[in-house]
N, C-alpha and C positions, 0 to 999 in steps of 0.2 A: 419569719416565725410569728406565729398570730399566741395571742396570751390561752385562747381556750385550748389551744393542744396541751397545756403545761395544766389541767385541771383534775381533777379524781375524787373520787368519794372514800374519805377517811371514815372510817367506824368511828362512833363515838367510844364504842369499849376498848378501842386500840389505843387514845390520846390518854397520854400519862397524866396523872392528877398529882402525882409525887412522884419524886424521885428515884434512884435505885439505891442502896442500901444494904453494902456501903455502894459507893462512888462506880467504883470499878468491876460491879458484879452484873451491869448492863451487857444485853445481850449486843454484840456489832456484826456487822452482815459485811463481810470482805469482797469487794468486787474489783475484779481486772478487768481494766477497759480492753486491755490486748484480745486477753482469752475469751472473753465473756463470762470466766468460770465467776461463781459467788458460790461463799463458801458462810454458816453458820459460825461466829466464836464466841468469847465473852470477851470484855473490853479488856481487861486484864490480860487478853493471849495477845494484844499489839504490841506487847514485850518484845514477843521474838520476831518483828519485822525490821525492828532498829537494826543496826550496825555499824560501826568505831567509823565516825565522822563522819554519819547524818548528821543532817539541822532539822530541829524541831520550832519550829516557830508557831509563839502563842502570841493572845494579847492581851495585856496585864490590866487592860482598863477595870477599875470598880463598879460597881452596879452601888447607887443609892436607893433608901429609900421613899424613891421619888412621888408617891401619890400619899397624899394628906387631904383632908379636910375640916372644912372651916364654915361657920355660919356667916353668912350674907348682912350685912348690917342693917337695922331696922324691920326687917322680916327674920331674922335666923333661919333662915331658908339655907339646909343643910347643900354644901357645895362641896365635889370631890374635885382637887389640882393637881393635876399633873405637873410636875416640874421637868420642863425638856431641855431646855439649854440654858447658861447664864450669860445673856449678850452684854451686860457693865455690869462688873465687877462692886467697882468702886460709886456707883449709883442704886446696886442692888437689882438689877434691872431682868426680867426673864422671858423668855416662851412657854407657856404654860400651854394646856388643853383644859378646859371645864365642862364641867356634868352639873347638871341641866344646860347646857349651852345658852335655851333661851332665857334663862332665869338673871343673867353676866352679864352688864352692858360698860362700857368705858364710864367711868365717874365712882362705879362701885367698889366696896370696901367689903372685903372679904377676912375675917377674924379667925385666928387660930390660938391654938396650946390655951384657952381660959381665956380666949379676950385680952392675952401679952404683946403680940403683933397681930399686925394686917397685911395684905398685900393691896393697892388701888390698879384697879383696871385703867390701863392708858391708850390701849390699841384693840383693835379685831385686825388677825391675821389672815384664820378662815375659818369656816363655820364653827368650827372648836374649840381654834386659837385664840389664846391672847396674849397681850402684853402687858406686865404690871409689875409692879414698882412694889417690892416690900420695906417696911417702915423696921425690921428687924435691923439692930445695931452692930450686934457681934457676928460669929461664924455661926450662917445657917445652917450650914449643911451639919453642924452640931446638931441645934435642937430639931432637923429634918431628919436625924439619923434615929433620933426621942420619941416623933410621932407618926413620923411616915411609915407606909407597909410597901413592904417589893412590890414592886409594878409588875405582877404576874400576867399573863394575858388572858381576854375573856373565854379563851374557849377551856382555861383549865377547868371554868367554871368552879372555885370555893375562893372563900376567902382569906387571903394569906395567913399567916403565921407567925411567931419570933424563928420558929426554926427555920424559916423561907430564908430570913439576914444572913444564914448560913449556906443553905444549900442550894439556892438562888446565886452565888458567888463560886466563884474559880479558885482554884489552891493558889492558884500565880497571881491574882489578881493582886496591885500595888494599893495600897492606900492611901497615896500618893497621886493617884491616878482615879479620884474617886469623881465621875463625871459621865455614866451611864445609866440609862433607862435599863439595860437589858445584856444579860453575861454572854461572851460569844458558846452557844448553849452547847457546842460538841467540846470548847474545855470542863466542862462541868465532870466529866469522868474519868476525868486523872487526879489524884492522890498525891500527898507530898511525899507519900512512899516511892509511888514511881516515878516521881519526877527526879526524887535521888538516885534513883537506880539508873534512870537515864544519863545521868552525869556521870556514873560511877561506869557508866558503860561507854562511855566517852561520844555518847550526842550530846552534839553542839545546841546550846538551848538559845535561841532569840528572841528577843520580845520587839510586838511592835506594840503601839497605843493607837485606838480608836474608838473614840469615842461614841459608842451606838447610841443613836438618837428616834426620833419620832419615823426615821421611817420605816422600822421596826414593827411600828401600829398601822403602817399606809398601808391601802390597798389599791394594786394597779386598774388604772381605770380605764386607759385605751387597750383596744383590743390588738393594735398594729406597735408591737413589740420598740421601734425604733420612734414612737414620739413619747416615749415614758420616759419623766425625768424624777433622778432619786434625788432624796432627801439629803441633803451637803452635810457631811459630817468631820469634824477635826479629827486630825491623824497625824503623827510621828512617829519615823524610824532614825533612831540618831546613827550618826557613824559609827561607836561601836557593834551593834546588833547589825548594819549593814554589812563589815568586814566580817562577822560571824558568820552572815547567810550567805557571801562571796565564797567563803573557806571552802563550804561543801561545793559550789556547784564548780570552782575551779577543779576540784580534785572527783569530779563528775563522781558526788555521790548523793544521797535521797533529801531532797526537803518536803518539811512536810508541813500544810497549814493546817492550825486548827481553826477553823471556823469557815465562814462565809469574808467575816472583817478582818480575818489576816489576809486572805486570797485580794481582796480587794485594796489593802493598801498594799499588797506586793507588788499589785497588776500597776497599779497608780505611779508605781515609783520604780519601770526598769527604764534601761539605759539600751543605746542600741550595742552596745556588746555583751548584752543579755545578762546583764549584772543588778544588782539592787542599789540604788541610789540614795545615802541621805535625805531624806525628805519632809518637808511636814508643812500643813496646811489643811484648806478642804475637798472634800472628793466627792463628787456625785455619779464615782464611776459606777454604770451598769453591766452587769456582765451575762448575757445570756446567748446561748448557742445560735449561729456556731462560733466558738473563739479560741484561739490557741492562749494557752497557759504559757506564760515565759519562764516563769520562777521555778513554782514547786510542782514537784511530778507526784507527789502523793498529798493526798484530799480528808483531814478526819471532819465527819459534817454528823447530821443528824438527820431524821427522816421529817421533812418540812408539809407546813402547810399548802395546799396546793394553789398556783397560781399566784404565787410572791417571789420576790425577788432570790431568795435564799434559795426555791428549787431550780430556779431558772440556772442560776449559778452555778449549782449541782451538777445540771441537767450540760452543760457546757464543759465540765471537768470531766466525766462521764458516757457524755453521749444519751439524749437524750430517749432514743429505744431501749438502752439496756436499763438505763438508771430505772423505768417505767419498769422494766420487766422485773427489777430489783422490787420495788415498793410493791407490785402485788405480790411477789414471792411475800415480803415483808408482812403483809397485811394478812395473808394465808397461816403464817408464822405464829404469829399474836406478838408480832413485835410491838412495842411503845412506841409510839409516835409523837414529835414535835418536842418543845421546849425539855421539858423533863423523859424526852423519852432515851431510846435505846440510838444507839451509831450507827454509823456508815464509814468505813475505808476503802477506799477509791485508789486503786494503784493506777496510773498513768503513765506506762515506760514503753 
């Protein structure tokens, strides 16, 4: 598979700039792999596809908010910081991205919240990256929660919001679990209404943790599908959410992942008796057609940007003729597209 077959021209009036409103009132395009049929619904009609002892599996990761900025010392030369990962803890230490890139060099002192801390440049990772050492004493991720704005992506094109710290985040997301760039974006349209009704209906609910990181921002850059390597990202499924997601497939009934990063720590972590394994570490797994699914046979995603990782994934759950025949149907439609847009459910039986 070469990466241009996986490319399309999105409308700009199709990419969502907000949300839906509420949650659950997104339009979702229901497709059978078996049938081919697709079918029109709203997100709120995925009610009636559960049944007493599905697994739903989500992933409870937090989204912070990770981009601040800070003047550059001795110039105040305004700099925007990504915060991507925190590699020491106890040294304060990070991967960031900076904007101006060229204006960043190792030795520099980047100033935030009034000139209270700084962070110092230690490393260049790559042309964007860096690594630097903040002089903050307490919990960052406190006063990061005070000045940072969601890390929404460029193509939403506006500038975020206070209401983004809300609708930018999942109902299930743990706070506990606060260590993401980016919400796995097809939980965005479940409600804590339905997720009690999902319990009340007796699906089985599992969470895994993964941590969505930078390469969420990357774009693939060989065109020969099998020298792309993804961005490592931390992931945990503890034993009890494993014996959750075992329940249903023993008693052969529906799992369903939400996103791209449940699919992929599922993928990450079976067993050769097709079971879900305890697991946790980092994964740079790729998944792009053609691939057999082990885990879950049904798919909630969202309609992606073209030629990234998340369609390809799609496009591997799916098949990637029909998924294609799905997105122009979609695009004919005036569905929403991408981060803030409308759904996709994927049956796969």
């Amino acid at each position: 598979m070469k990466l241009s077959e996986f490319r399309y021209i999105a409308p700009k009036s199709n990419i969502a700039k907000f949300p839906a409103d509420p949650r659950d009132s997104a339009k979702m395009m229901v497709l059978n792999k078996a049938t081919g049929e697709m079918e029109d619904k709203t997100f709120s009609d995925i009610m009636d596809y559960f049944q007493k002892g599905d697994c739903i599996v989500v992933n409870e990761t937090r989204v912070f908010p990770a981009r601040v900025f800070g003047k550059k010392e001795k110039t105040n030369a305004k700099i925007e910081v990504m915060l991507l990962r925190e590699l020491k803890a106890q040294e304060r230490i990070w991967d960031v991205l900076v904007e101006p890139a060229r204006k960043v060099r190792i030795g520099n002192k980047i100033y935030f919240d009034n000139n209270k801390f700084y962070c110092e440049v230690v490393d260049n990772t790559t042309n964007r990256g860096r690594t630097v050492r903040f002089s903050y004493d307490g919990d960052l991720f406190k006063v990061i929660e005070r000045i940072g704005e969601m890390p929404l992506p460029a193509y939403i094109k506006r500038d975020p919001t206070e209401h983004d710290k809300e609708t930018y985040q999942c109902v299930f997301a743990n706070p506990n679990k606060t260590a993401s760039i980016a919400p796995p974006t097809a939980g965005l349209h479940f409600t804590q209404k339905m997720m009690k009704e999902l319990e009340a209906k007796g699906v089985r609910i599992a969470t895994v943790n993964l941590n969505i990181g930078q390469g969420i921002f990357e774009n693939i850059e060989v065109e020969d599908l099998t020298k792309h390597r993804m961005y490592s990202e931390y992931f945990e499924i503890t034993k009890d959410n494993a014996d959750t997601i075992n329940k249903s497939l023993k008693s052969k009934k529906n799992v369903y992942a939400v996103g791209c990063s449940v699919a992929r720590a599922l993928e990450a972590s079976v067993l050769t008796t097709g079971s879900v394994k305890p697991n946790k570490g980092w994964t740079d797994k790729f998944i792009y057609p053609p691939y057999e699914f082990k885990i879950a046979n049904r798919f909630i995603t969202n309609f992606h940007p073209p030629a990234t990782p998340s369609i390809l994934l799609s496009a591997a759950f799916a098949g990637k003729e029909l998924l294609f025949k799905a997105y122009k149907r979609a695009i004919k439609s005036d569905y929403r597209l991408f981060a803030y847009g409308d759904a996709m459910l994927i049956i796969n039986e």
